[in-house]
N, C-alpha and C positions, 0 to 999 in steps of 0.2 A: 323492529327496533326503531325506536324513534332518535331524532339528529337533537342532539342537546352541543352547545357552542363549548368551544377546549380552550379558553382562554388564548385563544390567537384569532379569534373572530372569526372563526370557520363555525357551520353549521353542518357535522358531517358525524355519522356514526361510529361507535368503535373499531366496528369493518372496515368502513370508507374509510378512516383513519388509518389503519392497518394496510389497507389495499395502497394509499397513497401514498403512505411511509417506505412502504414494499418498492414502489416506483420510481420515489425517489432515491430509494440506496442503488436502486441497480442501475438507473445513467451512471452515479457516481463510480460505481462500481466498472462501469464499461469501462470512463475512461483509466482507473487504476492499474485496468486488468490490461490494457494493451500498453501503457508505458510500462507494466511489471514485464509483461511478454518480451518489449523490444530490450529490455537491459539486459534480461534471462539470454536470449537468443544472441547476442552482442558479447555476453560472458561466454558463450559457447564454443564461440569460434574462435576465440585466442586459443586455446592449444595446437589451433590446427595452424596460426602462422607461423614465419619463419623462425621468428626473433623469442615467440615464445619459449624456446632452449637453453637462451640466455639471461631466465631471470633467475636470481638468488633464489635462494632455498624459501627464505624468508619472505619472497614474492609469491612465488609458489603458493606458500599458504596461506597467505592475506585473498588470493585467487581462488583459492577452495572452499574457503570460508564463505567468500562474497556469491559462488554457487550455489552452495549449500541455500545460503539466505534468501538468494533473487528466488528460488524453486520452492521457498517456503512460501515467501510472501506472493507466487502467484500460485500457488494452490491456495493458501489464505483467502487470495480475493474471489478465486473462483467456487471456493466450498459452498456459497449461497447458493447457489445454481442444483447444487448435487442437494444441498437440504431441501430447497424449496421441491425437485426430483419427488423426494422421499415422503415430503409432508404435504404435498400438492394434494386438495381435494380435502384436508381430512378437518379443516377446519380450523387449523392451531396458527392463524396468520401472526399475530401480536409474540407466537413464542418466536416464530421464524425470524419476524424484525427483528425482534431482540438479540438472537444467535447472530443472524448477517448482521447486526450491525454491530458484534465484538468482534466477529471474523474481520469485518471489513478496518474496523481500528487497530489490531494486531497488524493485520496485513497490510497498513497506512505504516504503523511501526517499522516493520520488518521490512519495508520499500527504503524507508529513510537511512537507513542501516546500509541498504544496500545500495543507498544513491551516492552515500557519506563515505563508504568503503568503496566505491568505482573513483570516487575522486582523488581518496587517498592511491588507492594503487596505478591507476594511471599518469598521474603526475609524478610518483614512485619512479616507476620505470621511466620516465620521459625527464625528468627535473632533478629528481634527487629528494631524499625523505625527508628534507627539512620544509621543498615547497608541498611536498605532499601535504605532511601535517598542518601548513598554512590553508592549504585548500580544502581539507577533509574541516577544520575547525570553521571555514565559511561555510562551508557545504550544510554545516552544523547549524551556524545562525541565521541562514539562511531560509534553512526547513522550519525552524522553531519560531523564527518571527510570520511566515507565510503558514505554516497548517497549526501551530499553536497561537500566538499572540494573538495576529490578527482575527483570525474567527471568534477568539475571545472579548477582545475589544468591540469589534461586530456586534458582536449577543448584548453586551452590555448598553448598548447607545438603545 
């Protein structure tokens, strides 16, 4: 196969491309996977302290919820790892980027969800729902100007 240029001024094949691409999602991927890890594992061990006895019902489930998600979005980041597993060797690299890299955007999603919801409930319990809902709504424009805007504005220059 010969290296024909992709309009980013690389001279590298469809593989090389694929192989590169591959390399790239998965740093990205490491570091996703160990901040999804430490919020999961940080979600874990509030039922085990004292105070957690004392939240409303309504805490309770904002808590379950935010489980539920942290354990979605780190199986999310980690499922490239199990496809590439399964399709390792067989030649399908371009399909695998493609799959890791919607796994990895859902589970980009499903982190935000649950960076947005740790802030709401922690300030919940700690401030009161009013500062919650102030914190969870930065928390909000916060993520959306650093993983949407600016990459966007990035790509454009």
């Amino acid at each position: 196969m010969t290296a024909e240029p992709h309009g980013d001024g690389r001279d590298e094949s469809a593989s090389e491309r694929a192989d590169r691409n591959w390399d790239e999602l998965m740093q990205e991927l490491r570091v996703t996977q160990t901040g999804a890890q430490i919020l999961t594992g940080f979600l874990l061990t509030l039922p085990f302290q004292q105070r957690f006895a004392d939240l409303r019902p309504d805490q309770v489930a904002i808590y379950l919820v935010l489980v539920a998600l942290a354990l979605a979005a780190t199986a999310l980041v980690v499922a490239p790892v199990s496809l590439h597993r399964v399709l390792f060797r067989r030649r399908r690299k371009p399909e695998l980027v493609s799959a890791a890299n919607r796994l990895a955007q859902v589970g980009l999603l499903t982190l935000a969800l649950v960076i947005t919801g740790t802030a709401l409930f922690v300030f919940d319990v700690v401030a009161g729902r009013t500062t919650a809902l102030i914190a969870a709504g930065l928390a909000v424009v916060v993520l959306l100007g650093l993983w949407v805007l600016l990459p966007r504005r990035l790509g454009r220059t």
